[in-house]
Rosetta silent file (secondary structure, phi, psi, omega in degrees, C-alpha in Angstrom):
SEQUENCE: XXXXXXXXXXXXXXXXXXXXXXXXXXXXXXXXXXXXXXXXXXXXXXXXXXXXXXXXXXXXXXXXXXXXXXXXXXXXXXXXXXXXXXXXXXXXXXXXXXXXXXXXXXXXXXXXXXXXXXXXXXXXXXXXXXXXXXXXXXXXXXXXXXXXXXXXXXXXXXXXXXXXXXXXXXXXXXXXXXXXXXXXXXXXXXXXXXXXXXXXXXXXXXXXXXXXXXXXXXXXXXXXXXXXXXXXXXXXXXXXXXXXXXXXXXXXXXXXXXXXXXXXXXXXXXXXXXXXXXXXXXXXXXXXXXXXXXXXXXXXXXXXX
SCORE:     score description
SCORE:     0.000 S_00000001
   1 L     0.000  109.577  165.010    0.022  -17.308   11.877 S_00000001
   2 L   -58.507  -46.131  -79.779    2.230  -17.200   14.864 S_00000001
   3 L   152.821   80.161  174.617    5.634  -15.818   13.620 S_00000001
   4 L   -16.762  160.945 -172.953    5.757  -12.848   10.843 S_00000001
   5 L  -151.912   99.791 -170.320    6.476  -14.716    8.217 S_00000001
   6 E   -85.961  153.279  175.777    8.593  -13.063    5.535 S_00000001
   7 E  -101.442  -51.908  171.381    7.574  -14.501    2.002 S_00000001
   8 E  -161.451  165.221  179.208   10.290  -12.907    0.168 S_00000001
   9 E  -139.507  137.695 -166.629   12.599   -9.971   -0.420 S_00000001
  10 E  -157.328  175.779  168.149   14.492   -8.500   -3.257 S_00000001
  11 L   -87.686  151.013 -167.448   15.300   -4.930   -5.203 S_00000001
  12 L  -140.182  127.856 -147.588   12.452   -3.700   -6.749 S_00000001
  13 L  -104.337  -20.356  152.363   12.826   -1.202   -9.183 S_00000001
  14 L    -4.860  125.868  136.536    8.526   -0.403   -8.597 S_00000001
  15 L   -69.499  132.987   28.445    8.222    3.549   -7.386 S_00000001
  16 L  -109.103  121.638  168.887    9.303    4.436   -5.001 S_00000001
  17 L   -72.560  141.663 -144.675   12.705    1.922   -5.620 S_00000001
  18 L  -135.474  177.404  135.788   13.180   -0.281   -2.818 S_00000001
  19 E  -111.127  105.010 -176.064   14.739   -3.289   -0.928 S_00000001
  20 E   -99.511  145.519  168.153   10.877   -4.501   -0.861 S_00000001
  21 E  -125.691  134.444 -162.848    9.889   -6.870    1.563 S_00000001
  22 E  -114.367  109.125  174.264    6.980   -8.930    1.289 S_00000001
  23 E   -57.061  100.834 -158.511    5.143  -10.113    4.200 S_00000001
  24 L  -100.312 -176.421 -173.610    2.644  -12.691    4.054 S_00000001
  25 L   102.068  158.130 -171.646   -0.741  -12.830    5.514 S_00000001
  26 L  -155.824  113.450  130.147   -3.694  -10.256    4.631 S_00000001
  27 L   -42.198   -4.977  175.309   -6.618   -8.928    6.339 S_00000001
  28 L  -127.893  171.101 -179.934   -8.526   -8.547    3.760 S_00000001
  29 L  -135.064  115.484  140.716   -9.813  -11.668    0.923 S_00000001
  30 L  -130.219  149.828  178.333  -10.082  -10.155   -2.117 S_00000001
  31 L   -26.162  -71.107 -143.258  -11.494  -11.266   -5.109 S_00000001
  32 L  -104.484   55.992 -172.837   -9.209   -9.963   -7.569 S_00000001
  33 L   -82.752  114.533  175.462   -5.547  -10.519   -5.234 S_00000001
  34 L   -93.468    8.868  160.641   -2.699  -10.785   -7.327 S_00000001
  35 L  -134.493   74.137 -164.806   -0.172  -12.074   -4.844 S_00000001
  36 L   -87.867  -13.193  169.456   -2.803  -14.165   -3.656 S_00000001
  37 L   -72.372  -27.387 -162.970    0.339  -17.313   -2.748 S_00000001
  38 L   -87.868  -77.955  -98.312    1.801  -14.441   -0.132 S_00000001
  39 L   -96.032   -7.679 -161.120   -1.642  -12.663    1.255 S_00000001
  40 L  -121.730   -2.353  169.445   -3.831  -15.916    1.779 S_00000001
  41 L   -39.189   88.405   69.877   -0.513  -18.170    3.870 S_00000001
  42 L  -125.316  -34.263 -149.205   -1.663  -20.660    5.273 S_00000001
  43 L   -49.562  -36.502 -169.676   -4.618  -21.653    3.376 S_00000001
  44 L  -122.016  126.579 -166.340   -2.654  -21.708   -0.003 S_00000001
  45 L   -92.563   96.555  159.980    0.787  -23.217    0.868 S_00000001
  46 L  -105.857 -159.026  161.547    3.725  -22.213   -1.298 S_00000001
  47 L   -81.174  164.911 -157.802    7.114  -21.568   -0.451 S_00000001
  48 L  -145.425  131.332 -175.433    8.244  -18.974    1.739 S_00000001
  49 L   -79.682  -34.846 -160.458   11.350  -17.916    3.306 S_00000001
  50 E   110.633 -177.980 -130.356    9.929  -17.673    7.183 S_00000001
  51 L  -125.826  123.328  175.185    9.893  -16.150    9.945 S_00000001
  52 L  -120.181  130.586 -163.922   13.785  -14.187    9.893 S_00000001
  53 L   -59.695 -170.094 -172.013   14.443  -12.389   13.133 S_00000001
  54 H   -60.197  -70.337  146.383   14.604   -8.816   13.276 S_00000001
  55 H   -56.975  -31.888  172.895   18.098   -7.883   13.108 S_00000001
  56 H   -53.376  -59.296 -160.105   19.056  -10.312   10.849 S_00000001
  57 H   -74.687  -24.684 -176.259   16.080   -8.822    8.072 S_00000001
  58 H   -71.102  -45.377  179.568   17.660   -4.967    9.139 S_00000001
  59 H   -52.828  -68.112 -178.837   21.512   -6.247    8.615 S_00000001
  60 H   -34.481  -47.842 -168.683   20.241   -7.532    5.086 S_00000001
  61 H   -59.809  -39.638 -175.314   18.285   -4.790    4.223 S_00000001
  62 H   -72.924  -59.951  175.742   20.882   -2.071    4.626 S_00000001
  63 H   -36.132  -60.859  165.907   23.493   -4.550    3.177 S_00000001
  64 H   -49.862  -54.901  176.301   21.311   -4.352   -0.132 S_00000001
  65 H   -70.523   -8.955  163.915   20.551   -0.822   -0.346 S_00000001
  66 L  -139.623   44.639  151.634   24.062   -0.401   -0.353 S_00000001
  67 L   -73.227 -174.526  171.828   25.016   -2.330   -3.193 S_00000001
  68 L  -104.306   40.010  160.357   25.974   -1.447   -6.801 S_00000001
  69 L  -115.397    2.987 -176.095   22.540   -3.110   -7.743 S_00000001
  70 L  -110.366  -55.302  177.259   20.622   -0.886   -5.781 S_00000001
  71 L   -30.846  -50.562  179.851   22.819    2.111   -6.917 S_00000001
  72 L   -92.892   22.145 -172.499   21.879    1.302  -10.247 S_00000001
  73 L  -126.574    7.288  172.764   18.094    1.334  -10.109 S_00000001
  74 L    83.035    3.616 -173.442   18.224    3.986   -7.757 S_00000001
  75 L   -54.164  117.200 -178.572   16.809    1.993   -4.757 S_00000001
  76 L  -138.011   28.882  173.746   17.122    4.051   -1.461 S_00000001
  77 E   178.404  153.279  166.756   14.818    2.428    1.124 S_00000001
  78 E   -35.839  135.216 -169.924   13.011   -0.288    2.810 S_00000001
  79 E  -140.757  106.144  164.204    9.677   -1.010    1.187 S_00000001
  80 E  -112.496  146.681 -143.116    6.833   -3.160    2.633 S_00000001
  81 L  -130.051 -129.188 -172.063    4.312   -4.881    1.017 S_00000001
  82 L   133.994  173.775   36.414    2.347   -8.019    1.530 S_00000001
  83 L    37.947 -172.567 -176.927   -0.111   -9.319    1.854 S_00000001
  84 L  -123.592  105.344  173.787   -0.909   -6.479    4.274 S_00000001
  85 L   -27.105  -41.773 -173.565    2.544   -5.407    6.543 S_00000001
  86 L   -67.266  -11.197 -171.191    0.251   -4.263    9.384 S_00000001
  87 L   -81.759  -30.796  166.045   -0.635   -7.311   10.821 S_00000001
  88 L  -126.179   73.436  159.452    2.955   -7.684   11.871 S_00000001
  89 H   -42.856  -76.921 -147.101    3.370   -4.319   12.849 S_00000001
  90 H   -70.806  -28.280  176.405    5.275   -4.727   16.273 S_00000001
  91 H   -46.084  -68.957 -158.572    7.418   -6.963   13.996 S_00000001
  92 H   -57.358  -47.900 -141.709    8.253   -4.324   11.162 S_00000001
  93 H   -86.804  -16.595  163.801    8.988   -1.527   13.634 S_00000001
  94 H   -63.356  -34.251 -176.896   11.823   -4.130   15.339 S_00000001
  95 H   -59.104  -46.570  164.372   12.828   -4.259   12.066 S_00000001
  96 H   -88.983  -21.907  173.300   13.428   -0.940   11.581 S_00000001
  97 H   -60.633    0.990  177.394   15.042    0.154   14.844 S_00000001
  98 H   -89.141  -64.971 -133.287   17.864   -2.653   14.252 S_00000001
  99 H   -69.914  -44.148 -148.655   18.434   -1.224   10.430 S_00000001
 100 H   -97.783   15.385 -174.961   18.308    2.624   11.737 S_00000001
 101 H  -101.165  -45.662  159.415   20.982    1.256   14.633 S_00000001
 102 H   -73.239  -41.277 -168.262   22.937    0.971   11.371 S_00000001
 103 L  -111.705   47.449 -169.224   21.680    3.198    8.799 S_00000001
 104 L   -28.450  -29.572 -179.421   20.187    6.727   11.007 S_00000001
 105 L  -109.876   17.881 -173.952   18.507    8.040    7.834 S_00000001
 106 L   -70.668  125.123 -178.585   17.383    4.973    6.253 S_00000001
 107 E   -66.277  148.231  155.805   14.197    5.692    4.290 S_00000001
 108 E  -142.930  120.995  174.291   11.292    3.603    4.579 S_00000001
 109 E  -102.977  167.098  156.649    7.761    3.110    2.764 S_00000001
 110 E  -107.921  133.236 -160.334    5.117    1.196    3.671 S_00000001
 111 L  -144.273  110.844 -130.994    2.317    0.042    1.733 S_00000001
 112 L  -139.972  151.148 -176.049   -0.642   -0.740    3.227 S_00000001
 113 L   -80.048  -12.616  176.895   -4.667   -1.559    2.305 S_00000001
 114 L   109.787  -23.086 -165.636   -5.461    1.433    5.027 S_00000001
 115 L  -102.848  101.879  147.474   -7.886   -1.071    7.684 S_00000001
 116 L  -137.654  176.405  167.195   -6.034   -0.660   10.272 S_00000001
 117 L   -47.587  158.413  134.546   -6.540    1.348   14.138 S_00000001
 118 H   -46.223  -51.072 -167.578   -6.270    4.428   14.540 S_00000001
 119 H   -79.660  -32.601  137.139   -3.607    3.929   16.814 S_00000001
 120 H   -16.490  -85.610 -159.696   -1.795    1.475   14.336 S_00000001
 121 H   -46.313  -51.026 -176.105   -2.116    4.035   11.800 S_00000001
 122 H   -68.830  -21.664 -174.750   -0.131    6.808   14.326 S_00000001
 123 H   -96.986   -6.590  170.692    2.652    4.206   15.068 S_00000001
 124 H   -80.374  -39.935 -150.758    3.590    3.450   11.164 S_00000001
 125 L   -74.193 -130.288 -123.459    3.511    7.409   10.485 S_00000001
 126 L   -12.561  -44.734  168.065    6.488    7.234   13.004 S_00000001
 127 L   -94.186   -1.845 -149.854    8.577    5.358   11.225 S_00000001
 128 L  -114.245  162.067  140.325    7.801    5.504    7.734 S_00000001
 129 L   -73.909  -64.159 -175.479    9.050    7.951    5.102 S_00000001
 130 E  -120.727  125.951 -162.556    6.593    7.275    2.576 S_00000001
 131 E  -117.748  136.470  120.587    2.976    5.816    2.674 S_00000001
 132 L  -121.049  117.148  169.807    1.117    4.182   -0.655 S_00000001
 133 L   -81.215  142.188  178.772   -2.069    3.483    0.310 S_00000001
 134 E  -102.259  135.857  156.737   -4.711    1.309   -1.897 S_00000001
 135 E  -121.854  150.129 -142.536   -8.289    2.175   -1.421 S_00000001
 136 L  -109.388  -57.243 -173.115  -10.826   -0.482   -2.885 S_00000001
 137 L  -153.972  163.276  164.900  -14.242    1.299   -3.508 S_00000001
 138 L   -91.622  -64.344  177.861  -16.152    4.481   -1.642 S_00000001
 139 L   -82.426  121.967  156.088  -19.021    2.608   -0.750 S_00000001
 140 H     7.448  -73.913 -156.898  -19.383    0.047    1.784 S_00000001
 141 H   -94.820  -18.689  168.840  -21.332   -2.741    0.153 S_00000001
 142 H   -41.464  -78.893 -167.411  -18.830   -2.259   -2.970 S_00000001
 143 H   -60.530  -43.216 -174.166  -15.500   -2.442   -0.370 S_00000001
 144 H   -72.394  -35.633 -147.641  -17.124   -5.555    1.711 S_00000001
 145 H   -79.143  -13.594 -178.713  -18.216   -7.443   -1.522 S_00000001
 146 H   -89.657  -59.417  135.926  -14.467   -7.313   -3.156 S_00000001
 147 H   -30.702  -64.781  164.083  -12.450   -7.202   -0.006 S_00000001
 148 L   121.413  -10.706 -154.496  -14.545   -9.312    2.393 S_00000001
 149 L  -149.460  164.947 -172.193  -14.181   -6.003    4.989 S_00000001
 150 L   -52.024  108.131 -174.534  -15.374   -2.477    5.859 S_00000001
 151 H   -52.665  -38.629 -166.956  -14.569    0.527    3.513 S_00000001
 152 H   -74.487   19.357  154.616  -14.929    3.252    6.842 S_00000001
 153 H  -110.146  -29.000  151.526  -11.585    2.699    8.392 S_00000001
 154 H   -39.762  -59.544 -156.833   -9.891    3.140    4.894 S_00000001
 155 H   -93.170  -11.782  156.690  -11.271    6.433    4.188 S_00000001
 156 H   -68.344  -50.244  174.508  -11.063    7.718    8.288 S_00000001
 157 H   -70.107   -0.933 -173.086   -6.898    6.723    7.609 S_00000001
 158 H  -100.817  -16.082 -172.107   -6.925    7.900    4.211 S_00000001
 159 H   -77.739  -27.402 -170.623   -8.561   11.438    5.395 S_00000001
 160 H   -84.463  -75.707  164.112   -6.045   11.394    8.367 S_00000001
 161 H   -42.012  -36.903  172.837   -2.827   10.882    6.407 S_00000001
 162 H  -106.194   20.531  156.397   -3.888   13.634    3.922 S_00000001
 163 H  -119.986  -11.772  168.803   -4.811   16.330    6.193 S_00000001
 164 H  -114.508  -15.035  177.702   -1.914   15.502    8.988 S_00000001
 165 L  -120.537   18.695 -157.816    0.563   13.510    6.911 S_00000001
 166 H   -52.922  -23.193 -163.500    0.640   14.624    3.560 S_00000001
 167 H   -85.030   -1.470  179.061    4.030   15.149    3.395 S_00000001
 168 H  -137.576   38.925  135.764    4.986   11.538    3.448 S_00000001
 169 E   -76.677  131.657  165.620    2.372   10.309    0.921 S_00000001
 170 L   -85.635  -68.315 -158.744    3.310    8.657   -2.408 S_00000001
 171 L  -167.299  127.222  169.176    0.330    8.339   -3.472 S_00000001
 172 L   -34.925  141.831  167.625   -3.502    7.199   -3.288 S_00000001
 173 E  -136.697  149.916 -176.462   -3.523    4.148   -5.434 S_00000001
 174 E  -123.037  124.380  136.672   -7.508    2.878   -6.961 S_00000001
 175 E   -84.470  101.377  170.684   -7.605   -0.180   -8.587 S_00000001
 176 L   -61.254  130.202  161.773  -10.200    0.159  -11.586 S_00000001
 177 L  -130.915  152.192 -135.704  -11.869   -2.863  -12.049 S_00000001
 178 L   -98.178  126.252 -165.632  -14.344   -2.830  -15.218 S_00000001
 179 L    32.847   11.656  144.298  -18.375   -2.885  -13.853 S_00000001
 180 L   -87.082  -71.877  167.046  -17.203   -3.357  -10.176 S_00000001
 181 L  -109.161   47.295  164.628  -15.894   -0.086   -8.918 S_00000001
 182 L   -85.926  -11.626 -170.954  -16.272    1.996  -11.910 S_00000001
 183 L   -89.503  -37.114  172.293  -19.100    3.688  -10.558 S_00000001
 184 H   -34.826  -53.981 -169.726  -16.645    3.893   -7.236 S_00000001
 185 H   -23.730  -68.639 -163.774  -14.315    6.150   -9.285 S_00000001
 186 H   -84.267  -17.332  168.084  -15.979    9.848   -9.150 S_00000001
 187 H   -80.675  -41.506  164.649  -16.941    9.600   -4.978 S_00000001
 188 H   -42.349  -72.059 -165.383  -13.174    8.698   -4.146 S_00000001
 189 H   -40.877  -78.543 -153.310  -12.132   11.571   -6.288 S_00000001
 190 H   -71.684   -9.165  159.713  -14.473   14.144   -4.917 S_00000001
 191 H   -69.597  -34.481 -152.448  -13.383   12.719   -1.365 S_00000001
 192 H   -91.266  -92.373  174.187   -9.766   12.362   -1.833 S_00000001
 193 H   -12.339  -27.277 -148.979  -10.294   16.321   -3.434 S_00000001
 194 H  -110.240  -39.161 -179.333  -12.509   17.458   -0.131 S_00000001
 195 L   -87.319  -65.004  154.309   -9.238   16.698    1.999 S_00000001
 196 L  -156.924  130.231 -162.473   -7.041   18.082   -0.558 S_00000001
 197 L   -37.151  -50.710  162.822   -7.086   18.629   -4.381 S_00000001
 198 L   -57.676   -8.932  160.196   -3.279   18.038   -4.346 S_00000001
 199 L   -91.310  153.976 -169.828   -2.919   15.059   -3.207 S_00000001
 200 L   -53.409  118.064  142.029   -1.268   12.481   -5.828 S_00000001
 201 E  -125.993 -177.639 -149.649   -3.530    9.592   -7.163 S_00000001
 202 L  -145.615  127.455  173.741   -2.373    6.729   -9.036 S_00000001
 203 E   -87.193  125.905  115.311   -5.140    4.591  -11.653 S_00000001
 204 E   -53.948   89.975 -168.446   -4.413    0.910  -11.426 S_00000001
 205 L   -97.754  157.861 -148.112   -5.544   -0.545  -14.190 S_00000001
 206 L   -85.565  138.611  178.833   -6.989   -4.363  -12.881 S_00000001
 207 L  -121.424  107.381 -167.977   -5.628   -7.042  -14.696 S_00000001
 208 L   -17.733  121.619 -177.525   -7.436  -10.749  -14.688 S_00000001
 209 L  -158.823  158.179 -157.806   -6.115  -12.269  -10.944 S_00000001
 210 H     3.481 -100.807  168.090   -7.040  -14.485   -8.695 S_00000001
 211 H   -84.987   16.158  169.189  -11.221  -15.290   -8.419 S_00000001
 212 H  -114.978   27.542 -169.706  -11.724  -12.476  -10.752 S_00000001
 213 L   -39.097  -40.975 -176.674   -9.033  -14.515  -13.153 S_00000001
 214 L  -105.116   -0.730  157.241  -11.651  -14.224  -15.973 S_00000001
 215 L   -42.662  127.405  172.208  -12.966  -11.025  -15.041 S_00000001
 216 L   -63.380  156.587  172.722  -11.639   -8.141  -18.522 S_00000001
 217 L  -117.453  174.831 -141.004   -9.445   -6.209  -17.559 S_00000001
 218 L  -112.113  171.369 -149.270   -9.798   -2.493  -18.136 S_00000001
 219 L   -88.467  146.383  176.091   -9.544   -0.531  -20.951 S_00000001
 220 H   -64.775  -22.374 -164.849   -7.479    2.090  -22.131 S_00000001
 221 H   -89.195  -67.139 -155.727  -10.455    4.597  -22.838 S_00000001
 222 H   -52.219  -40.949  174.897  -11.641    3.765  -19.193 S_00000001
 223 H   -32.527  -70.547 -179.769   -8.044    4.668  -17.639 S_00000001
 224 H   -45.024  -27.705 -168.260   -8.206    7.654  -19.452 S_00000001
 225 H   -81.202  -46.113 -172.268  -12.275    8.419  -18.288 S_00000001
 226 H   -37.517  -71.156  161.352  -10.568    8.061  -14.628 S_00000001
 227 H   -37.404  -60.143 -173.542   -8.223   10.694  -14.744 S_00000001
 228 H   -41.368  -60.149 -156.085  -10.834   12.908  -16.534 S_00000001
 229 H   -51.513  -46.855  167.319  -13.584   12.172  -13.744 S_00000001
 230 H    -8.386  -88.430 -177.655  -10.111   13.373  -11.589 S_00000001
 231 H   -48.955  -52.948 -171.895   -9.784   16.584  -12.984 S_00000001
 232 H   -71.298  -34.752 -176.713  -13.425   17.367  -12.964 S_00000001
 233 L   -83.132   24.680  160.417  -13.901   16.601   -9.224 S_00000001
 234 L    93.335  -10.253  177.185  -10.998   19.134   -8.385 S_00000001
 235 L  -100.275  116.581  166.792   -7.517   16.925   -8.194 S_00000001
 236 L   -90.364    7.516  158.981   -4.568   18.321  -10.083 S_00000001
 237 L  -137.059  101.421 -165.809   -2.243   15.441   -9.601 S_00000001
 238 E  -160.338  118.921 -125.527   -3.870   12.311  -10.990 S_00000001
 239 L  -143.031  174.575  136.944   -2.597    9.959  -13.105 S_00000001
 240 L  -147.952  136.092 -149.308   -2.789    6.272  -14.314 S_00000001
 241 E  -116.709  139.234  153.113   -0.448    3.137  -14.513 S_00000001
 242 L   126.949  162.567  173.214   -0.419   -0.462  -15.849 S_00000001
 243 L   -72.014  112.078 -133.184   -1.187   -2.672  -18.510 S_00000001
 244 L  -111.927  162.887  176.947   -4.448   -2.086  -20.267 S_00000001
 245 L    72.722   20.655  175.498   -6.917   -4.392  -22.795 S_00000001
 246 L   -95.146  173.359 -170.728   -6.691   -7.970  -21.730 S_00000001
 247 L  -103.707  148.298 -175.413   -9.418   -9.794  -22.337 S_00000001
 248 L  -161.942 -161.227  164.011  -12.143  -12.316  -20.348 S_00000001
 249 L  -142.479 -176.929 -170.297  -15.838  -11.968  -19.781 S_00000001
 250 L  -106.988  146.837  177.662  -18.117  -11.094  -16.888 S_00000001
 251 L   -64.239  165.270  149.185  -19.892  -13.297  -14.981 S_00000001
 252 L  -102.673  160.075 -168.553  -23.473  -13.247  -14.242 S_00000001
 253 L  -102.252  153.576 -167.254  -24.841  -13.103  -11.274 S_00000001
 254 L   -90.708  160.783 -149.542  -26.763  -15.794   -9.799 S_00000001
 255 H   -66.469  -61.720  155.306  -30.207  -15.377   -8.512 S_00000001
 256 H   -21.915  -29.189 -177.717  -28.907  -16.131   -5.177 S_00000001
 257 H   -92.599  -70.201 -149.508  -26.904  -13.474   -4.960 S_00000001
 258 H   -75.483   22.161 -178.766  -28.370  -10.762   -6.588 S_00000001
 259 L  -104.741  -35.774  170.806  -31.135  -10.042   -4.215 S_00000001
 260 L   -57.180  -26.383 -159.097  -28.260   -9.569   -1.210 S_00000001
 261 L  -133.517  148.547 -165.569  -27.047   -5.890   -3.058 S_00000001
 262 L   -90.394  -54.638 -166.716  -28.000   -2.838   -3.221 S_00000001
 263 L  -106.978  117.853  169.257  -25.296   -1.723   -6.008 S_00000001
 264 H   -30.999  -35.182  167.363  -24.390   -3.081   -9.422 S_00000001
 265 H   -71.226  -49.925  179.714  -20.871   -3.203   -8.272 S_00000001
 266 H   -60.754  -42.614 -172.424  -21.496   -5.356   -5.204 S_00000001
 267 H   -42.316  -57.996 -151.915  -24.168   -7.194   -7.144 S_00000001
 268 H   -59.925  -54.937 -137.759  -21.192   -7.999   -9.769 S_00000001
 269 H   -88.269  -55.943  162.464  -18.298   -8.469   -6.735 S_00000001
 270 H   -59.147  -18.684  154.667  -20.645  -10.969   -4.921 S_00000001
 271 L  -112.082   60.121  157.005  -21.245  -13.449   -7.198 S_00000001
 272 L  -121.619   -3.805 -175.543  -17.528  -13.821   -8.105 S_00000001
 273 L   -98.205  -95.774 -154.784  -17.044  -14.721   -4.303 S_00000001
 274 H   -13.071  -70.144 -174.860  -20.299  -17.091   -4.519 S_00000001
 275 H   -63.724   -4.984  159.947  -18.529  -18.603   -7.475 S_00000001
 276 H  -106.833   42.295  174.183  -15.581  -18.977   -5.486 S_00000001
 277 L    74.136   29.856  168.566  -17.606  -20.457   -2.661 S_00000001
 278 L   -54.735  138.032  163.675  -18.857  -17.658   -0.426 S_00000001
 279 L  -129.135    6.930  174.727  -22.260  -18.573    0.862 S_00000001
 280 L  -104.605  110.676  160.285  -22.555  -15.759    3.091 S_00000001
 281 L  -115.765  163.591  -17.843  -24.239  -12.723    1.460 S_00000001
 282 L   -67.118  141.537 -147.352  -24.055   -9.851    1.129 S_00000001
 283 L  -102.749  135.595 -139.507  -20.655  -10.668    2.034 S_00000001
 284 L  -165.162   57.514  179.343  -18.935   -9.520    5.047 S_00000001
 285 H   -22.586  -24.581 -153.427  -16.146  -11.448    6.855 S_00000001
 286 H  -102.738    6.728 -150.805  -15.952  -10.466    9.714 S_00000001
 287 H  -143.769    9.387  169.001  -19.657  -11.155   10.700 S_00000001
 288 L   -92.120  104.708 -171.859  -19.215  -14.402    8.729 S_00000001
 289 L   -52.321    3.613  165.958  -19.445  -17.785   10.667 S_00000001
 290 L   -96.722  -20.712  178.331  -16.944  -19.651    8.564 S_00000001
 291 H    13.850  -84.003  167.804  -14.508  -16.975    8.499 S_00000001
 292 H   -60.623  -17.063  174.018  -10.929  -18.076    9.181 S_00000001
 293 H  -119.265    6.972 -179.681  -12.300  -21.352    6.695 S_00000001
 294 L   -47.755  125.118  179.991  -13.821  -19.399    4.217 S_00000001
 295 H   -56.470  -13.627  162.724  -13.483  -21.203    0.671 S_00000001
 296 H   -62.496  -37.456  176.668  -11.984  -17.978   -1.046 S_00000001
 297 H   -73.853   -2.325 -139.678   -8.891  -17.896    0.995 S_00000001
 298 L  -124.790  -44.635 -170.814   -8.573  -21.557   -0.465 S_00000001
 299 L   -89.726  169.469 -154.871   -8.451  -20.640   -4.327 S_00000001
 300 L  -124.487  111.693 -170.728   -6.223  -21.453   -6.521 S_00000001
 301 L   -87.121  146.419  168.234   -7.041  -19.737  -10.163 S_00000001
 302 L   -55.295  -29.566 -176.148   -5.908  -21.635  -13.473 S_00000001
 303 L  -142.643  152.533 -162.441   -4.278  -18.585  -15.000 S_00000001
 304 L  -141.877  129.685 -156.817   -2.513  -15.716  -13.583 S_00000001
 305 L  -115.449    0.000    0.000   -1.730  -12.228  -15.750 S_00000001
């Protein structure tokens, strides 16, 4: 991708309420991507709006946030999403010095998978109002087999923002996904708790989506086990969101596979890639020779929830 590429932008009524803008492109391939048309551009072509210059997307933005349709959902800032926003960093931050050439106090969050630089990481906390960060699993062979990429520059940026930035975290956000990262759950917790007990997490509960389309999706009882596991590991603001009980089954994993993992999650998380044509295991993008042609960035699931 040459040219940010916006995919699309609208009010979003989502916490924190926005003008969200959605970026496409992703650094990470995961399994279970629910805007998997923005995050995987080029490979899966849909429409798009394009690459909109700088000023142009800042004039708009402001122009929106200070309608009476933004008034009435309470919308008071720039929001961006993706796909993952960092990859066209140098972009977003033209973006906001045009809007804050109009608007001096215009709020902005960002919302980001965390694998990014360090030095990345110090130039959004410049600009941003508000961070929600996703983290995917605590271990390693977990985070590459779902994600395609390394858990330990999530949790060095997630440790950094809550002991130097705290104040402009929304929230931690975990996607539960049902015998992939449930086991994930209670080491986040007592990590997220070790920097500090107070900061805000947020349950996702995972809902059938791209190559995990037929993967269940989790459970009401499990939501609920989340939060507990919370509480016992020391976090007093921890919560969970989303629509709970649909139904699918789990795959099994082929023989191929299940000799590559260490962990029942990864075990699980790798042959849902396999079946969507990974052949490199235990699976690891960035150390993968097909990489940039990898057959995952290429699917296109039958049903979408």
């Amino acid at each position: 991708m040459t040219v940010p590429v916006v995919a699309s932008a609208t009010l979003h009524p989502a916490p924190p309420e926005s003008y969200t803008i959605f970026m496409a492109g992703c650094n990470y391939k995961c399994l279970n991507c629910q805007n998997w048309t923005i995050a995987q551009l080029p490979d899966n072509e849909h429409q798009h709006r394009g690459f909109v210059s700088a000023k142009e997307l800042a004039i708009e933005c402001v122009a929106q946030l200070d309608s009476p349709a933004a008034k009435l959902i309470g919308a008071d800032r720039i929001f961006f999403s993706g796909g993952e926003p960092t990859i066209h960093l140098p972009y977003i931050e033209q973006v906001m010095a045009e809007a804050r050439k109009l608007s001096p106090d215009l709020k902005v969050n960002f919302d980001t998978n965390g694998y990014l630089t360090s030095t990345s990481l110090r130039k959004v906390l410049k600009f941003t109002t508000s961070i929600t960060y996703d983290i995917k699993a605590f271990n390693d062979e977990v985070h590459l087999a779902l994600t395609g990429a390394s858990s330990q520059p999530v949790l060095r940026n997630a440790k950094y923002i809550g002991r130097f930035a705290k104040d402009k975290l929304w929230e931690y956000r975990i996607l539960v996904i049902p015998k992939i990262n449930e086991e994930e759950i209670e080491p986040l917790c007592c990590f997220i708790s070790d920097i500090d007990a107070n900061l805000p997490v947020c349950f996702l509960a995972f809902r059938p989506n791209y190559a995990l389309e037929h993967h269940p999706g989790a459970a009401a009882e499990l939501m609920d086990r989340c939060v507990n596991i919370a509480k016992k590991s020391g976090l007093k603001n921890a919560y969970w969101s989303g629509q709970t009980g649909i139904p699918g089954s789990i795959l099994a994993p082929q023989k191929k596979v299940i000799s590559a993992y260490q962990m029942a999650g990864g075990r699980l998380a790798g042959a849902y890639a396999y079946a969507a044509g990974c052949r490199t295991h235990s699976r690891n993008c960035a150390a993968c020779s097909t990489h940039q042609a990898c057959p995952v960035k290429c699917y296109v699931p039958q049903i979408q929830t």
